[in-house]
MIKOLZA-140241 format. One record per residue: x, y, z of N, C-alpha, C, O in turn. Coordinates in steps of 0.001 Angstrom, whole numbers, padded with zeros to 6 digits, always signed. Example, Ala and Ser with C-alpha at 12.3 -4.5 7.8 and 13.67 -1.06 7.14 Angstrom:
2
+013190-005690+007800+012300-004500+007800+013200-003300+007800+014236-003319+008465
+012850-002250+007080+013670-001060+007140+012900+000030+007870+013409+001138+008039
This chain:
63
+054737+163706+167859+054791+163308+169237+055979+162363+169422+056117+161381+168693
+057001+162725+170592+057903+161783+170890+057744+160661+171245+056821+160587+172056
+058331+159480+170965+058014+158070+171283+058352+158329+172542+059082+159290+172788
+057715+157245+173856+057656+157389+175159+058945+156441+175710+059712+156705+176636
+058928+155194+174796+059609+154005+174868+060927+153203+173442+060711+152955+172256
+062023+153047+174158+063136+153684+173370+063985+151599+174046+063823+151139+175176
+064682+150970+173006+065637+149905+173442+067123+150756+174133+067563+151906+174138
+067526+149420+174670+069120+149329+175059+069574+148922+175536+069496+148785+176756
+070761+148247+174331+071595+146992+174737+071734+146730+175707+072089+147765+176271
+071664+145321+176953+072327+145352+178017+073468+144393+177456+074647+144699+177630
+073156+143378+176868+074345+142320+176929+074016+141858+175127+072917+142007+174592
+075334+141255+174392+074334+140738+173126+073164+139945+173904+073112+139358+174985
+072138+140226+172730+070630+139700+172937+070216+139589+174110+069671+138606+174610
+070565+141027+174800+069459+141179+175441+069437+142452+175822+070415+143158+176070
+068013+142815+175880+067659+144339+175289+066938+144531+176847+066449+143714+177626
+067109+145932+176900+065564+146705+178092+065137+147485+177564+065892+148239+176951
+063676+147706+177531+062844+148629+177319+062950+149797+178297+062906+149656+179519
+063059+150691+177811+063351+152034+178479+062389+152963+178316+061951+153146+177180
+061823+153810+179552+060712+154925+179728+061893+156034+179260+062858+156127+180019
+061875+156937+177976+062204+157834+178068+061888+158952+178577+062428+159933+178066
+061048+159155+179587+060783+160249+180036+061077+160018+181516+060693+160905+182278
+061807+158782+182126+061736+158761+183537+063491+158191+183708+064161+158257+184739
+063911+157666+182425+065503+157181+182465+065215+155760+183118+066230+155316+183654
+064122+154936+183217+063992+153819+184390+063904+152796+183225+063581+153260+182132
+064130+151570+183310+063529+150359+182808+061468+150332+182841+060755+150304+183845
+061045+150354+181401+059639+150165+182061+058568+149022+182954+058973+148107+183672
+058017+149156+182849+057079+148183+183593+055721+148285+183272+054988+149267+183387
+055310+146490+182606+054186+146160+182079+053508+145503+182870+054109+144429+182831
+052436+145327+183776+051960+144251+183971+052938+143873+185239+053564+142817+185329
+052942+144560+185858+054080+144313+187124+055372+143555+186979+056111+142955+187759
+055368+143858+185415+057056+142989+184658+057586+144281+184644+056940+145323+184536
+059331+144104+184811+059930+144530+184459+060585+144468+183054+061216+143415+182952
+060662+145326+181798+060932+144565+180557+062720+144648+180225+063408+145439+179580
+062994+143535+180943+064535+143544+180704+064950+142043+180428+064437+140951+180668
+066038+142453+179853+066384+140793+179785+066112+139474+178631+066409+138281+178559
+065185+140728+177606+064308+140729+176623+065376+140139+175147+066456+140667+174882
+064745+138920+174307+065384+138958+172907+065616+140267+172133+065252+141335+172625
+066145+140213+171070+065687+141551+170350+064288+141599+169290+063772+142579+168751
+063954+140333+169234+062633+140356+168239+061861+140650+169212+061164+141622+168920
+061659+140231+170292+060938+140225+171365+060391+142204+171624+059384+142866+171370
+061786+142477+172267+061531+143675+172452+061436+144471+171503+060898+145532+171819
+061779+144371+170347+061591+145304+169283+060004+145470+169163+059391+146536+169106
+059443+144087+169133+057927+144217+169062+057107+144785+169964+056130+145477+169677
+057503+144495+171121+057027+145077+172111+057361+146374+172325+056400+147066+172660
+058477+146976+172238+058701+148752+172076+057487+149130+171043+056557+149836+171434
+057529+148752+170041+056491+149347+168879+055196+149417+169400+054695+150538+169312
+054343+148348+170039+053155+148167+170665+052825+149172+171758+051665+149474+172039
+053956+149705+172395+053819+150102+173544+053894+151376+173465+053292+152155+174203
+054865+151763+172293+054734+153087+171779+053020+153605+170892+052469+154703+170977
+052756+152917+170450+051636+152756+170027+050843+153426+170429+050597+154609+170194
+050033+152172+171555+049458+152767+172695+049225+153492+173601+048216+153741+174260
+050874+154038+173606+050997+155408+174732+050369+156687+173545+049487+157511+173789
+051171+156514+172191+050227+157792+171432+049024+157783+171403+048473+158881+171478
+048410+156895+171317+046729+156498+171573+046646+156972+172641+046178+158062+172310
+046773+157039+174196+046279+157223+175290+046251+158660+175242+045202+159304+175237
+047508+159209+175203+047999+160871+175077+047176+161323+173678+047661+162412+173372
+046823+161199+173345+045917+161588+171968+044490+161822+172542+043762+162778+172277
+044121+160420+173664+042466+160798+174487+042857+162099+175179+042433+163238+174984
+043553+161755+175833+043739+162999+176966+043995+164109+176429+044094+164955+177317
+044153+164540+175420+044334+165754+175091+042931+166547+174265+042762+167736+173994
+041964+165223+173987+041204+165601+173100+039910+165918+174654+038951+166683+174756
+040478+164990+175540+039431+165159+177085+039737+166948+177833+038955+167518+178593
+040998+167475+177358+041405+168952+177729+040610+169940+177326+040893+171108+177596
């Protein structure tokens, strides 16, 4: 399964989390995730990727 959520550079140290499936900056929690350290977002890409395989994993098993 493709990861959903992908970094990229905006400026040194500082990263946006990116929806690869929509080309948009994502959005957590009515945050936008930009603007981000790189430890920061690195961790948070991983978590988020995570979770999206978890979600898409219910839904497919709910098909």
């Amino acid at each position: 399964m493709a990861n959903r959520y992908t970094l990229r550079m905006e400026l040194p140290q500082s990263w946006t989390i990116i929806d690869v499936f929509t080309g948009q900056p994502a959005v957590i929690r009515q945050k936008v995730m930009v603007g981000m350290g790189p430890r920061e977002a690195e961790d948070m890409v991983v978590q988020m990727n995570v979770r999206d395989v978890k979600r898409r994993e219910r839904a497919e098993r709910k098909s």
